[in-house]
N, C-alpha and C positions, 0 to 999 in steps of 0.2 A: 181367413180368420183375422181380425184387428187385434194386435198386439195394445198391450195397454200401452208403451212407448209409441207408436200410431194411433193412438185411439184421438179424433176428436177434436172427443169432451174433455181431454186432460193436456191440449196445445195451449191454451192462457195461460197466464202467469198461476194464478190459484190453481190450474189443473197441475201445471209444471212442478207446483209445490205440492201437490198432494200425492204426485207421485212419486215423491223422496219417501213421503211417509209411509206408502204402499210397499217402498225398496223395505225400509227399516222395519216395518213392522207385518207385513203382509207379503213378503217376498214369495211369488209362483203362486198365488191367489189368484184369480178373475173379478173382475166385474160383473157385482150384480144388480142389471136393470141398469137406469141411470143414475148421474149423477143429481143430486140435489145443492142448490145455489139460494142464496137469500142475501139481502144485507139489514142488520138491523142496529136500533141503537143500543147506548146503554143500558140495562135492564129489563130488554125487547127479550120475546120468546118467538120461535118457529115451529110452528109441529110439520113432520112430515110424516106420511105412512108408507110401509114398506112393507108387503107382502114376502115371506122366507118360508120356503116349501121344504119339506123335511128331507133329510138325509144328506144334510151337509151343514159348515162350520160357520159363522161368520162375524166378522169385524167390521167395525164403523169409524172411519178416519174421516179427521175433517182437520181443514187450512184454512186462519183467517188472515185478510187481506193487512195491507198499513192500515195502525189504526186502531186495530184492534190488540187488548194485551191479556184478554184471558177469556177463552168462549169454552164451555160447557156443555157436553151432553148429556141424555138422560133417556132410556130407554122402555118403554111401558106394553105390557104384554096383553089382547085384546079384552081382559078385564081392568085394566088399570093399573094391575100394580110393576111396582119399577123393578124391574129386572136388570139394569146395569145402570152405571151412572159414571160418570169422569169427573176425578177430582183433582185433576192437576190445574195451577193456575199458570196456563200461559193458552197461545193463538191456534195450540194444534192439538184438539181432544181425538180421544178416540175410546172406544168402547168395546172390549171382548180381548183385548189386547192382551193380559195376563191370563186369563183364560176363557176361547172362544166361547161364542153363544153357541149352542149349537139346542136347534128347538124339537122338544119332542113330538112335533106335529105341522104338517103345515098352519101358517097364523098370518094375521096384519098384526104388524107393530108400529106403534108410533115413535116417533124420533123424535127428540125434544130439542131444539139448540138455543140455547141462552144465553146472552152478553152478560159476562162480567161486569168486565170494566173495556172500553173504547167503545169503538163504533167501526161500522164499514160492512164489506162486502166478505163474505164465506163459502166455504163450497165444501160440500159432505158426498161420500160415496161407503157403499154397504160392499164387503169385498169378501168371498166367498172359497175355500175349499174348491178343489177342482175334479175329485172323487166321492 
């Protein structure tokens, strides 16, 4: 089994830093599926989708690189509407943090990441309950 301090996808610098955020906010969670990466500029959007199969919890952490001084997410449920959002302004959003998603059904969700303010490269991961 890959430990997430072995894993990878979280050996570069952005993975390195995303795994701080994993210690801090997602501690004894798993990785769920892969990592997602993008760079965009200011006022750039990303959509990702992310398939979450029912009977467990999950959190959305993401690290932006230099560069960046406040990136955003936004989370939308296979009808569209937003089910969670991040409203702090700084490089490391996260989503379910205060209180997990946890979905009544299996679904696709889309993942939204949005530049603030900079530019540059990022990297998000869906982090998941392990029972």
């Amino acid at each position: 089994m890959v430990t997430l301090a072995s894993d990878p996808e979280l050996a570069d610098p952005l993975g390195k830093a995303l795994l701080s955020q994993v210690e801090e906010h997602a501690h004894g969670w798993i990785k769920h599926e892969k990592l997602y990466r993008g760079t965009l500029v200011e006022r750039g959007r990303q959509a990702f989708l992310a398939v979450l199969p029912y009977g467990h919890c999950y959190r959305v952490l993401g690290v932006g690189g230099p560069g960046i001084r406040d990136l955003d997410l936004a989370m939308f449920d296979a009808n569209n509407v937003e089910i969670a959002r991040d409203v702090t302004e700084d490089p490391n959003p996260g989503l379910g943090v205060g209180a997990s998603i946890c979905p009544g059904d299996a679904s696709a969700y889309r993942i939204e990441a949005r530049m603030r303010s900079g530019r540059g490269d990022f990297v998000l991961g869906v982090f998941r309950t392990v029972e």
